[in-house]
N, C-alpha and C positions, 0 to 999 in steps of 0.2 A: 498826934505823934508824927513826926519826922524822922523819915530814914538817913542814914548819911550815903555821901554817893563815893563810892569809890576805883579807880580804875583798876583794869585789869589785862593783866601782858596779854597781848596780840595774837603771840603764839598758844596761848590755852585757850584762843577761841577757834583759830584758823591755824595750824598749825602747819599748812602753806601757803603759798598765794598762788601759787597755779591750782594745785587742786581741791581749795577749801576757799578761800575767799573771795576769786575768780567768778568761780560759778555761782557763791551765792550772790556777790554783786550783781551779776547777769539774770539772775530770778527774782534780785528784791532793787531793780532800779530807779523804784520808787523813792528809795530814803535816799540817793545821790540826788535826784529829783530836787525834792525837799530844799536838799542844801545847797543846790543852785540856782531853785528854782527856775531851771528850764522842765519841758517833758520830751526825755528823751527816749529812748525805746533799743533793746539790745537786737544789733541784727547777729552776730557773729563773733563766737568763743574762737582767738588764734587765728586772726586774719592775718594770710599772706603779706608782707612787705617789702618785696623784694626777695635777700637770702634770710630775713628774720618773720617774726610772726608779733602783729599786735596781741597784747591780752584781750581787749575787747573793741569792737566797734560796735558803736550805734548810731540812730538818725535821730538828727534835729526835727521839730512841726514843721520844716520845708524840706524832711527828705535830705537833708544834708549831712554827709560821714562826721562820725565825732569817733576818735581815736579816744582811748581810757588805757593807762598807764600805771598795776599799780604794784605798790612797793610796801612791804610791808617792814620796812625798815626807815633809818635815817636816808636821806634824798644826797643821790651821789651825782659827781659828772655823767657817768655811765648812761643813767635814766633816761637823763633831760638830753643829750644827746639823739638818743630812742624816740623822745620823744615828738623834737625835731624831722628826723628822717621819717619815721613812720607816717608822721602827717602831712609832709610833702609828696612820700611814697603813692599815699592811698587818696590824695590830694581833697584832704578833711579841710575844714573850716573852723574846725574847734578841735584843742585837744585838753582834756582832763587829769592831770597827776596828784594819784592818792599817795601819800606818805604817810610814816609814821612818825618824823621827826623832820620839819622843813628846814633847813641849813638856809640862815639870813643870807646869803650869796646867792642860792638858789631864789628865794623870795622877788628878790631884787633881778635876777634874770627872768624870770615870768613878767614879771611887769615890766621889764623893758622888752621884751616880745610883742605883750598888747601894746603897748607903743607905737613899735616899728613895725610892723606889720600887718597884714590884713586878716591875718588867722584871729582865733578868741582863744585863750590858756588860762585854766583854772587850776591851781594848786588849793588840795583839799588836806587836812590830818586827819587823819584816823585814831581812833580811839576807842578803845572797849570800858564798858562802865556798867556795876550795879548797883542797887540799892539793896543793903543788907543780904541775904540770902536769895536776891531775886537772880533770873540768868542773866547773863550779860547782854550788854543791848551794844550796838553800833552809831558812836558820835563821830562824824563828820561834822569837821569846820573848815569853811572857808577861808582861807588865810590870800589869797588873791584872785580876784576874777577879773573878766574881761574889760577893756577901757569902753569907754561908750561910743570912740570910733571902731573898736575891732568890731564890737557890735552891731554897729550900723554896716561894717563888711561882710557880717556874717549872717547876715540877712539876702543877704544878695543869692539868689539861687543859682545853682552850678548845674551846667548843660544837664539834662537828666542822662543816668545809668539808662541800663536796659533793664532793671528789676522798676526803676519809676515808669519806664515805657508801658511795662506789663502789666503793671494795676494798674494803671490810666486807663488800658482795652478794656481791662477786668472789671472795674468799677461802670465804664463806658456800657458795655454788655449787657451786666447788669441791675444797673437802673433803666433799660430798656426792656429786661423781662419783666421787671418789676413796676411800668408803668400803666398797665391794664390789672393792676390787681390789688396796688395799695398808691396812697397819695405820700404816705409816711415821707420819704425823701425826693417825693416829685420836685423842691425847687434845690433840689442840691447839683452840685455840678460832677464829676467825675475829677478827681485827681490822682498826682502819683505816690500816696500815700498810704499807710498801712489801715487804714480805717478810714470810714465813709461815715458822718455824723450828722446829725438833726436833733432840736430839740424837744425834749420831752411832755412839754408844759407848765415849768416848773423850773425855776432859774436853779442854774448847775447840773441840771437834769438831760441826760438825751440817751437817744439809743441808737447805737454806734452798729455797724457790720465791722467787722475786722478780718484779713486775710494775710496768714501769711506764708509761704514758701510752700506749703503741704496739709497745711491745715487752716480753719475756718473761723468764725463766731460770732457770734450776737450776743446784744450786753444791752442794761442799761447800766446807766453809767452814771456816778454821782461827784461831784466835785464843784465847790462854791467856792474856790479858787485858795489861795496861801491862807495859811492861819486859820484854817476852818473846817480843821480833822471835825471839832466835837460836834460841829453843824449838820457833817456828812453822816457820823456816825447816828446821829441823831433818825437823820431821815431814815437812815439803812434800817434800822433798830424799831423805824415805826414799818414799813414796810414788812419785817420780819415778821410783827407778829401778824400778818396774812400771809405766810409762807405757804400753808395749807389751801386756800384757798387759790391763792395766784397758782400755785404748779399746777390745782386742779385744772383750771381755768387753761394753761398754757400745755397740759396735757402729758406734762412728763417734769422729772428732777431738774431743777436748775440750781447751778453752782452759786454759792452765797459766801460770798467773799469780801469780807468786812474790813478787811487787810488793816490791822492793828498796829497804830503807831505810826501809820502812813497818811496820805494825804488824800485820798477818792478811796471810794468805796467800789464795787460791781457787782453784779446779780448779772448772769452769763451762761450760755450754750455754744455746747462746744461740738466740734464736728470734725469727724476724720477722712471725710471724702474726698480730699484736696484741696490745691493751693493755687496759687498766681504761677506756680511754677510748675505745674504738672501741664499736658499734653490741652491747647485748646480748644481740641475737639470735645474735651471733656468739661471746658468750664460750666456749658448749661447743666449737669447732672450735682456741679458745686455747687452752683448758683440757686438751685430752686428750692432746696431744703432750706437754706441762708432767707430766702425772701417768705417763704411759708411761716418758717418760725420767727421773720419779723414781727410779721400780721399777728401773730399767735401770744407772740408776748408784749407788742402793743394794747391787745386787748386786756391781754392779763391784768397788766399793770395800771390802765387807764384811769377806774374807777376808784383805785387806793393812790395815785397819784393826785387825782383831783382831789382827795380830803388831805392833803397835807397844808400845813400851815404853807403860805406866800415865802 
């Protein structure tokens, strides 16, 4: 049997955009992800721009500001205007505008942007849809992305902030307390990025540190790249049934988050003892629970990772 799909108004799911669709975009930016297939990562809800405020900023895999823009309506001058300033403002590389109705003029000023310029501009639609009595899900379509010159510009890395300075120390630090006690990420280098990665044994598989602003975490991490949700869930799903087992093993709960209808999966520990941005007299007291429970869930995982199929 076949459901039929049908959409559903905007406003009965998100009934704002500041304070309903905002935040949940900033929690589930995985499904924008999806639709643009970058991986991007939310740094900040209402980023200053001068006398206005972006809806959201995030970084690109080099650390680069992406401005996000969104509208839960038809796409007016006003937006794209905003959208302009803002990313010059906060001097991003990319900027992202969600609509609910893109106006063929607007279409056509997006792509003459990627054109003329060195920035990258995605015009994305939004759309709420179920299948019969199911809840509504979130469709995002791309309706323009980047030229494959903005691209090749938007690759380019911009002088590092002082938030990339500070993981670079931070990461720097600690793969130095962490090189007398596990080989895990012995050949990784320190960058200015939100996560520090290695793989796991096991193509799409690794286990990541992650740091950000105040808080911690360790993960592994599952992702076989586009188009390969039922691959990951697959693996997630064999893994799970040693759920029992692995925590015994790693000594405490860990967070299993199979994130449904998305593209990676995680299995994760989370930590409140601080960030890249608290005081660095204190990073080694961050740092050493982060590199213990690496050890601890490398082990866990080892012996059920090797029996996965290739």
């Amino acid at each position: 049997m076949i459901g039929s799909l049908r959409r559903v108004d905007l406003r009965d799911v998100w009934s704002s955009e500041p304070q309903d669709f905002t935040p949940w975009l900033a929690e589930n930016v995985d499904v924008l992800n999806s639709a643009i297939d970058l991986s991007l990562s939310i740094v900040e809800r209402e980023h200053p721009a001068g006398d206005f405020s972006v809806d959201l900023v995030a970084e690109d895999e080099l650390g680069n500001p992406v401005i996000i823009e969104n509208q839960l309506e038809r796409s007016n001058h006003d937006h794209l205007g905003k959208l302009i300033t803002y990313l010059t403002a906060i001097d991003a590389k990319a900027a992202i505008w969600i609509v609910s109705d893109p106006r063929p003029e607007h279409i056509r000023a997006i792509s003459w942007l990627n054109e003329s310029s060195s920035a990258s501009f995605y015009l994305l639609k939004l759309e709420a849809v179920q299948i019969e009595d199911s809840p509504p899900a979130p469709l995002l379509t791309l309706i323009v992305g980047s030229s494959e010159a903005s691209q090749e510009a938007g690759e380019t890395r911009r002088e590092f902030t002082e938030r990339h300075i500070l993981r670079r120390r931070f990461w720097t630090q600690l793969l130095e307390r962490a090189r007398d006690r596990t080989t895990l990420h012995a050949n990784i280098n320190p960058n200015p990025y939100s996560y520090l990665m290695t793989g796991a044994g096991r193509r799409g598989l690794r286990f990541d540190y992650v740091v950000q602003r105040h808080t911690s975490e360790i993960e592994l991490y599952i992702d076989r790249g586009r188009d390969a949700d039922s691959e990951n869930e697959e693996i997630f799903d064999r893994l799970q049934q040693s759920k029992a087992e692995i925590e015994e093993a790693f000594g405490e709960e860990l967070e299993w988050q199979r994130l449904e209808g998305r593209r990676a999966c995680r299995i994760n520990k989370r930590f409140s003892l601080g960030g890249y941005r608290d005081d660095e007299e204190r990073w080694p007291e961050i740092q050493d629970p982060m590199i213990e429970g690496m050890i601890l869930l490398e082990k866990a995982f080892k012996p059920h990772i090797d029996r996965l199929p290739v």
